[in-house]
PDB file of N, CA, C and O in Angstrom:
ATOM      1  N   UNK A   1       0.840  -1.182   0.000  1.00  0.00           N
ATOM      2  CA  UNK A   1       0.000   0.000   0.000  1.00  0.00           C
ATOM      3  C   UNK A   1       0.887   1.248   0.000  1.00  0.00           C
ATOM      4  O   UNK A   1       1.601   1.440   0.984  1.00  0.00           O
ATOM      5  N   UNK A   2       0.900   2.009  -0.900  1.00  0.00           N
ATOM      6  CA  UNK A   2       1.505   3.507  -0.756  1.00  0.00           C
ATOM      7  C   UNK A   2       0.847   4.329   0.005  1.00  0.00           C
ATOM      8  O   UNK A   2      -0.383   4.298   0.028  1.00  0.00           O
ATOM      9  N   UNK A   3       1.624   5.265   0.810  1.00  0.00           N
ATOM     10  CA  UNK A   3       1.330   6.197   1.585  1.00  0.00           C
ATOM     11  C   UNK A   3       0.709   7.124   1.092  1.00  0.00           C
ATOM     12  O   UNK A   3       1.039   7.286  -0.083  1.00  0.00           O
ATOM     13  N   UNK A   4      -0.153   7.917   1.485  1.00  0.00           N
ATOM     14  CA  UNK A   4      -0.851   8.995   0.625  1.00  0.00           C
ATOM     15  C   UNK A   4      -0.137  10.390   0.602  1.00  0.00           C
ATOM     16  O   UNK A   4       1.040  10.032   0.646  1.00  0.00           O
ATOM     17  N   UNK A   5      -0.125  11.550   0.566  1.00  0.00           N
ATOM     18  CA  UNK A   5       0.698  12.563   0.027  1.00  0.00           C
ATOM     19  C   UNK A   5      -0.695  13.978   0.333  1.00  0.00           C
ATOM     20  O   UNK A   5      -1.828  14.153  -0.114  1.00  0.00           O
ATOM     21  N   UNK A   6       0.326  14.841   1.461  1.00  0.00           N
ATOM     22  CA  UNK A   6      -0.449  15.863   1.963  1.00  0.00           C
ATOM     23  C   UNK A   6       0.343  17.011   1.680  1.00  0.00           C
ATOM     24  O   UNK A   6       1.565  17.060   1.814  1.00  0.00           O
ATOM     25  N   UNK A   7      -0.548  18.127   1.200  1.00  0.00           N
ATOM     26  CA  UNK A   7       0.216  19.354   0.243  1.00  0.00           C
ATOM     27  C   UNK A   7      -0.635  20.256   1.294  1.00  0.00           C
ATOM     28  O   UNK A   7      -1.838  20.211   1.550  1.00  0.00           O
ATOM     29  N   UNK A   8       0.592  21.253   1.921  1.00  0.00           N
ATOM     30  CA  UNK A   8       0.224  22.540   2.530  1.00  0.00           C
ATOM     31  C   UNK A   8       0.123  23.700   1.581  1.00  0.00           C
ATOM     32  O   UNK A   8       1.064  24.477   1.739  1.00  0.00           O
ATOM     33  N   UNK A   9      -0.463  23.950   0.932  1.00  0.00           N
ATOM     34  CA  UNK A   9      -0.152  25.562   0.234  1.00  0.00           C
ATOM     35  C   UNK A   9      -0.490  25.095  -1.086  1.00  0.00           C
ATOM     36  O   UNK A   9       0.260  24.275  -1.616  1.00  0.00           O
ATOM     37  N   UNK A  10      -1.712  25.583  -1.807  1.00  0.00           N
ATOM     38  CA  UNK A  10      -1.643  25.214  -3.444  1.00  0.00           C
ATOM     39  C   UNK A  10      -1.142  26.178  -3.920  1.00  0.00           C
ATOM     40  O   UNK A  10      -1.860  26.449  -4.883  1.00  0.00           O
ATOM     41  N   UNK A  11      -0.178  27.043  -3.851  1.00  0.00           N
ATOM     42  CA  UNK A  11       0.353  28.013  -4.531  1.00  0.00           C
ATOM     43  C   UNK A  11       0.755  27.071  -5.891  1.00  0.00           C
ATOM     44  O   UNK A  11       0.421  25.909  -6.123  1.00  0.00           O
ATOM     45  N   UNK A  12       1.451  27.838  -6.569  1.00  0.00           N
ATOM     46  CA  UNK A  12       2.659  27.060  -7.352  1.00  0.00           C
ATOM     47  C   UNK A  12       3.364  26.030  -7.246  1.00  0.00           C
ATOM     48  O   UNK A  12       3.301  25.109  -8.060  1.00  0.00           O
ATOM     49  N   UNK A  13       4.199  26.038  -6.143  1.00  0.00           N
ATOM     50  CA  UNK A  13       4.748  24.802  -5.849  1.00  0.00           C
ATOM     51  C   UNK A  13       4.032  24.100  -5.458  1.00  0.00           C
ATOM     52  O   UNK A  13       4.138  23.132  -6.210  1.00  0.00           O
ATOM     53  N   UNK A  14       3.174  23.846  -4.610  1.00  0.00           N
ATOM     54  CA  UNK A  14       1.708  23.078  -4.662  1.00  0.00           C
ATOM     55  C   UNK A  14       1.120  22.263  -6.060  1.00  0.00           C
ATOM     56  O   UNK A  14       1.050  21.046  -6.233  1.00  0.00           O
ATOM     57  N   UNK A  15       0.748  23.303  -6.935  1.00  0.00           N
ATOM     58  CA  UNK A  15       0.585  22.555  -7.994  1.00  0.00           C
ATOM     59  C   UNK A  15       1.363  21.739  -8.185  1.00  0.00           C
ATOM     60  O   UNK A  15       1.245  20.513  -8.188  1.00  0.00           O
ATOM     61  N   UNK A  16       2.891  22.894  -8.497  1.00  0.00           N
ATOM     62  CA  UNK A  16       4.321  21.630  -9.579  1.00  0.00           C
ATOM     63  C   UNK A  16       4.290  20.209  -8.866  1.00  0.00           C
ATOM     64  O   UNK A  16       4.320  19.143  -9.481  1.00  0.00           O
ATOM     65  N   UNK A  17       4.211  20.372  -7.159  1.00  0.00           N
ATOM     66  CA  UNK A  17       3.977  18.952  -6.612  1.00  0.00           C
ATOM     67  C   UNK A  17       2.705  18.333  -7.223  1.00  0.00           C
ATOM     68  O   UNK A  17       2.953  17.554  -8.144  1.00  0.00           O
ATOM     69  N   UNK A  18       1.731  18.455  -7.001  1.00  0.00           N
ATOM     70  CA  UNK A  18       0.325  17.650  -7.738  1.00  0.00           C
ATOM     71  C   UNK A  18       0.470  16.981  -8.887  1.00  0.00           C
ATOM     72  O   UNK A  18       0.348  15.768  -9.058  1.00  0.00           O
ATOM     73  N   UNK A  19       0.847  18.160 -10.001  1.00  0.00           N
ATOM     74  CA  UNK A  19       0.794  17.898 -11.281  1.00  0.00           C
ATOM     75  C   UNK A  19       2.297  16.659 -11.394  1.00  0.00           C
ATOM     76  O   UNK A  19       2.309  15.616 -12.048  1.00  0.00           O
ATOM     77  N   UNK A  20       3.149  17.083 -10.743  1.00  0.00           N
ATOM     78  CA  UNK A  20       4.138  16.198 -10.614  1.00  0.00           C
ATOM     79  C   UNK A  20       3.764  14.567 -10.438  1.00  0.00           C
ATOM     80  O   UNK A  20       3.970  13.763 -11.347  1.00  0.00           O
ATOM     81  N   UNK A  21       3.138  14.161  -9.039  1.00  0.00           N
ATOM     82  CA  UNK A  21       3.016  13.496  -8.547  1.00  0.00           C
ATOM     83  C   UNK A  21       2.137  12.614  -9.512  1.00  0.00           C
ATOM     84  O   UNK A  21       2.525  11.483  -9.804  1.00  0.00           O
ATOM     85  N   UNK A  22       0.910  13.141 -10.029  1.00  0.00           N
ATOM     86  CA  UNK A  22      -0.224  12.877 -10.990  1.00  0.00           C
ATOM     87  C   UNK A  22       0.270  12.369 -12.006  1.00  0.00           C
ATOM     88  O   UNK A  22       0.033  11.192 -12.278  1.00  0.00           O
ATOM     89  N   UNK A  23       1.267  13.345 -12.987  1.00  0.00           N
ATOM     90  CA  UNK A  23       1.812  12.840 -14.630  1.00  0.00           C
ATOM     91  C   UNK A  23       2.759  11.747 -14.462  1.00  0.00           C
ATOM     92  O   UNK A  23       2.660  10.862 -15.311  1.00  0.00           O
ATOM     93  N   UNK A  24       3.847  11.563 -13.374  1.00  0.00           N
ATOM     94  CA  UNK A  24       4.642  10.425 -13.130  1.00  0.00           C
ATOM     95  C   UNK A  24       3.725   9.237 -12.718  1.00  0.00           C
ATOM     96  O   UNK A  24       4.269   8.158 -12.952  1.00  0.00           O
ATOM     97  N   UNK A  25       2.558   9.142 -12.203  1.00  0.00           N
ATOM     98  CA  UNK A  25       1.584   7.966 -11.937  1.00  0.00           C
ATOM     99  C   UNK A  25       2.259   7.478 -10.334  1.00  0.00           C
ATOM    100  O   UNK A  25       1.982   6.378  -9.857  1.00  0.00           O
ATOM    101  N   UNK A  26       2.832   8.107  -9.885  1.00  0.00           N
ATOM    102  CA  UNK A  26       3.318   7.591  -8.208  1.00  0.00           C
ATOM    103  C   UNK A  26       2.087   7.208  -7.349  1.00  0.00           C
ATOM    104  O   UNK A  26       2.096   6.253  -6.573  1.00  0.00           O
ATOM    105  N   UNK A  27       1.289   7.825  -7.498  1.00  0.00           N
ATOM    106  CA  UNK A  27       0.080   8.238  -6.938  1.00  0.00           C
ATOM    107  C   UNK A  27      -1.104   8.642  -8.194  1.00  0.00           C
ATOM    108  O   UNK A  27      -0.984   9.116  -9.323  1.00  0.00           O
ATOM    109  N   UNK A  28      -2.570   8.085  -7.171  1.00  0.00           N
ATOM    110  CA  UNK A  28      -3.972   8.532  -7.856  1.00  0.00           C
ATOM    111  C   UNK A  28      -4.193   9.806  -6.857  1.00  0.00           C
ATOM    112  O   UNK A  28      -3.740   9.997  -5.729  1.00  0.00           O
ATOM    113  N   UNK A  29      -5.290  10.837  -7.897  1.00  0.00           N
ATOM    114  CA  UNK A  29      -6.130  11.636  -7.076  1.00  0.00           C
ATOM    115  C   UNK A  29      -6.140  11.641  -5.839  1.00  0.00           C
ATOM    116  O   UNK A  29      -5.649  12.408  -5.011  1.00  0.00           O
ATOM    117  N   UNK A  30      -6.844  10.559  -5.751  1.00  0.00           N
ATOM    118  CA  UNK A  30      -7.141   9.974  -4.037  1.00  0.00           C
ATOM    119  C   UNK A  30      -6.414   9.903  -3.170  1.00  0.00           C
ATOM    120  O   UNK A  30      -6.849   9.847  -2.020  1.00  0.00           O
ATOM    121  N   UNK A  31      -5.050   9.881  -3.440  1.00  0.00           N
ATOM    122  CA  UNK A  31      -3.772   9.517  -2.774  1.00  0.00           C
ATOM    123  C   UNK A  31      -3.250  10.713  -2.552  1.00  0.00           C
ATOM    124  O   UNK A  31      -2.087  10.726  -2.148  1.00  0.00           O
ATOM    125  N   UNK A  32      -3.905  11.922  -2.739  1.00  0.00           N
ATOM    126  CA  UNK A  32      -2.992  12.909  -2.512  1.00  0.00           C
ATOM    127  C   UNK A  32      -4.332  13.894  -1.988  1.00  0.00           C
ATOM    128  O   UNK A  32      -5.476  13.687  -2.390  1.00  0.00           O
ATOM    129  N   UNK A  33      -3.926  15.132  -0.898  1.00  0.00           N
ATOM    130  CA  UNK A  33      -4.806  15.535  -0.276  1.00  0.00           C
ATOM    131  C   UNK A  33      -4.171  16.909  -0.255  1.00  0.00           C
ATOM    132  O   UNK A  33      -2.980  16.891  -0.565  1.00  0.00           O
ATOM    133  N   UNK A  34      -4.725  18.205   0.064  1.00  0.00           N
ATOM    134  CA  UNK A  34      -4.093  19.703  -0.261  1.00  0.00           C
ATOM    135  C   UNK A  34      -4.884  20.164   0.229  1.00  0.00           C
ATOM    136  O   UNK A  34      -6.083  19.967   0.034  1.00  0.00           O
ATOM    137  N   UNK A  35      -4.084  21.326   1.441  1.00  0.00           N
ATOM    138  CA  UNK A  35      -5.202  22.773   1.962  1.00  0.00           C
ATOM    139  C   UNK A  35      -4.469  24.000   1.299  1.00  0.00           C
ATOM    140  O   UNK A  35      -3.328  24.245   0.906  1.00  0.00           O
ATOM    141  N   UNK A  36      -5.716  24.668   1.369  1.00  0.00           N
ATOM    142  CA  UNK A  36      -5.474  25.739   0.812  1.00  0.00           C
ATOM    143  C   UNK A  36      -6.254  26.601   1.368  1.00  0.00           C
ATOM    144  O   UNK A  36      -7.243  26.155   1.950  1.00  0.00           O
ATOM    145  N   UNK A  37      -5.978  28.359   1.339  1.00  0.00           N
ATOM    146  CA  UNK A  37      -7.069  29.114   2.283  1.00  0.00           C
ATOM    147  C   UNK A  37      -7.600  29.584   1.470  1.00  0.00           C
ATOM    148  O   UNK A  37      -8.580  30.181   1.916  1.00  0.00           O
ATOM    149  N   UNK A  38      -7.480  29.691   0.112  1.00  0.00           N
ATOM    150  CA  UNK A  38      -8.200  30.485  -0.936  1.00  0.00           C
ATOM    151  C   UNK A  38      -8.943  29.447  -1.472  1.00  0.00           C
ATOM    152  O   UNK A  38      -8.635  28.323  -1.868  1.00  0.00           O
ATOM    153  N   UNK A  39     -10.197  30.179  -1.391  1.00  0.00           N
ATOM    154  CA  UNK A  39     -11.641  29.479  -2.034  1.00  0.00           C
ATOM    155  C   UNK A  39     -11.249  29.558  -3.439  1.00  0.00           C
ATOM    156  O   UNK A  39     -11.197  28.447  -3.969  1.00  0.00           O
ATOM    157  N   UNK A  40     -11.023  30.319  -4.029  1.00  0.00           N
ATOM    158  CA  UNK A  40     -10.771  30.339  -5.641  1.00  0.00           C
ATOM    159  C   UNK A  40      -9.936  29.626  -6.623  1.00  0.00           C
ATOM    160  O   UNK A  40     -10.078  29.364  -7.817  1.00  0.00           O
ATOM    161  N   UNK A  41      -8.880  29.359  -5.613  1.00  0.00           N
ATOM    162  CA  UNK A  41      -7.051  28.427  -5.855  1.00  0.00           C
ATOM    163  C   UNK A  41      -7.927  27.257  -5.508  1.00  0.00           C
ATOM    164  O   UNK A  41      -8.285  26.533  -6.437  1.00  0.00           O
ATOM    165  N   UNK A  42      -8.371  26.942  -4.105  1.00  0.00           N
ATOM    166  CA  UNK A  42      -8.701  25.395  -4.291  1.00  0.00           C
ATOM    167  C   UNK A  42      -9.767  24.857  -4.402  1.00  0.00           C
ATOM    168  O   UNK A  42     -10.154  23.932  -3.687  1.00  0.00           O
ATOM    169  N   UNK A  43     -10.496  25.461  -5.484  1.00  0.00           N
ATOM    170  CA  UNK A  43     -11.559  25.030  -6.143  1.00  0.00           C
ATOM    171  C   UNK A  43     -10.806  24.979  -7.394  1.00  0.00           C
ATOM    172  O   UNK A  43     -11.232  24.022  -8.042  1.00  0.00           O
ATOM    173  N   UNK A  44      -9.884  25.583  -8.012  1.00  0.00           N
ATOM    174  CA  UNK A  44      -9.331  25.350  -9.521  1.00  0.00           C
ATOM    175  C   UNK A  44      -8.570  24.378  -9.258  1.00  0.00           C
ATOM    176  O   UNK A  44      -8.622  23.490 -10.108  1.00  0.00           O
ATOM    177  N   UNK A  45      -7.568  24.115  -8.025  1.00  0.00           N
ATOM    178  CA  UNK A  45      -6.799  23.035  -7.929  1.00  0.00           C
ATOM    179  C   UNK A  45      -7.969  21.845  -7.820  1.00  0.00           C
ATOM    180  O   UNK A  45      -7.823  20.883  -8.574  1.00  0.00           O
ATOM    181  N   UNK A  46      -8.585  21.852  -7.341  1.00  0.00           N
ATOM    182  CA  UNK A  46      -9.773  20.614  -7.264  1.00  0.00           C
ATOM    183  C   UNK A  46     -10.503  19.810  -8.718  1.00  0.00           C
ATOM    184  O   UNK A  46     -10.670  18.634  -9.042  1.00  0.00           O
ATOM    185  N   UNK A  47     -10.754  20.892  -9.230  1.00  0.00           N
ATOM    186  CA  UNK A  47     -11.503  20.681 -10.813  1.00  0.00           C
ATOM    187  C   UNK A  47     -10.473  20.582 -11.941  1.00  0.00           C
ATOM    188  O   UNK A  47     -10.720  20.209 -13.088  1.00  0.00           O
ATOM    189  N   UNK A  48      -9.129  21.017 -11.395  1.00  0.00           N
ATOM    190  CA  UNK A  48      -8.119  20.635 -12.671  1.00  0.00           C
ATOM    191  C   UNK A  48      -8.055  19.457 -12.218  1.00  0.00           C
ATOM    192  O   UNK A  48      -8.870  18.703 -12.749  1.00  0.00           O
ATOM    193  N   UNK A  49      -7.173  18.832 -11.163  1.00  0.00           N
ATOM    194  CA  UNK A  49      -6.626  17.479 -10.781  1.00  0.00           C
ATOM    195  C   UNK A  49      -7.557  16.522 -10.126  1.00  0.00           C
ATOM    196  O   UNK A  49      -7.218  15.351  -9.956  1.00  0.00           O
ATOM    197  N   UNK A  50      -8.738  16.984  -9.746  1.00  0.00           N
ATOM    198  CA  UNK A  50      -9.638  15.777  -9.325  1.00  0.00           C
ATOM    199  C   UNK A  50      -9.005  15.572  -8.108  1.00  0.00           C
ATOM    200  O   UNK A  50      -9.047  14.393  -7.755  1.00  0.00           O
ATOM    201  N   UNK A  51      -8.457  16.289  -7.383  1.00  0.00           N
ATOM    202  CA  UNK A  51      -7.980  15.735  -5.982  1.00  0.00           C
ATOM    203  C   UNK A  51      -8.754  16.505  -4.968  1.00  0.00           C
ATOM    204  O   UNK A  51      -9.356  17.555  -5.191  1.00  0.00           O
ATOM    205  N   UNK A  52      -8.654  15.691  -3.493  1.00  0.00           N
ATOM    206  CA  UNK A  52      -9.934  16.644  -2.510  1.00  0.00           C
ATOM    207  C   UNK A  52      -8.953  17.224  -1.697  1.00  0.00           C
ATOM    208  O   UNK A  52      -7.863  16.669  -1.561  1.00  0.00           O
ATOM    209  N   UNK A  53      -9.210  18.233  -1.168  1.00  0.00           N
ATOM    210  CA  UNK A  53      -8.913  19.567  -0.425  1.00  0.00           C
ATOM    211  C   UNK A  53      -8.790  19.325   1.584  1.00  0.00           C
ATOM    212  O   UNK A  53      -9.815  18.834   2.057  1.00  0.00           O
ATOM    213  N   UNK A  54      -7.997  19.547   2.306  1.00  0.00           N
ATOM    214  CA  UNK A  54      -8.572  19.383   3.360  1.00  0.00           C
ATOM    215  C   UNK A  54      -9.121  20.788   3.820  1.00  0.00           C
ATOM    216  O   UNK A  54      -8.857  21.898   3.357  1.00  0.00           O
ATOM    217  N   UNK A  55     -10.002  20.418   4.913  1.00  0.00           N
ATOM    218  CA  UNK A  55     -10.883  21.322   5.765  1.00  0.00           C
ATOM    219  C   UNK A  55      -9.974  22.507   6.242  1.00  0.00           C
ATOM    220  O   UNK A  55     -10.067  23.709   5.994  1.00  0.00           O
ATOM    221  N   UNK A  56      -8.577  21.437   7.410  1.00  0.00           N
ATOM    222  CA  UNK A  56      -7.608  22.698   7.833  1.00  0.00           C
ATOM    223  C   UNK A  56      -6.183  21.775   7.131  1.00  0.00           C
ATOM    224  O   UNK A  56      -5.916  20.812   6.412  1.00  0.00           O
ATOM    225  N   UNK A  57      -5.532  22.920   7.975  1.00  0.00           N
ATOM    226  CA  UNK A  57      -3.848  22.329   7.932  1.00  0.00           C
ATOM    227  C   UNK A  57      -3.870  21.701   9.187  1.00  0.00           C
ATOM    228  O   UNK A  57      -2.662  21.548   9.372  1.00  0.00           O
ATOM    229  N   UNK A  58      -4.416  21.245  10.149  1.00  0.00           N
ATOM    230  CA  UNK A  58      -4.529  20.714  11.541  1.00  0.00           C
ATOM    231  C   UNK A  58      -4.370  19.623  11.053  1.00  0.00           C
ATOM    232  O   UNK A  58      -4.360  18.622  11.769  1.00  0.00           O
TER     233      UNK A  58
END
């Protein structure tokens, strides 16, 4: 079982990690999880990559 993969910050580097993680196939969607405080960033990060968002950084 692979470990799943938690992203603080969807800035940029946020993405380059996602999109990274995603195009190499290391990991599915599902396997990877991202907060973000901007409603606008992680709703586009959500609907580009199909990946879910957490609630906090807690």
């Amino acid at each position: 079982m692979r470990k799943p993969l938690g992203i603080i910050g969807g800035g940029n580097m946020g993405e380059a990690l996602i999109a990274g993680v995603l195009q190499s196939g290391l990991l599915s969607p599902e396997e990877i999880q991202f907060y973000e405080p901007r409603m606008e960033r992680r709703d586009y990060l959500r609907d580009k990559y199909r990946v879910p968002s957490a609630k906090s950084n807690g």
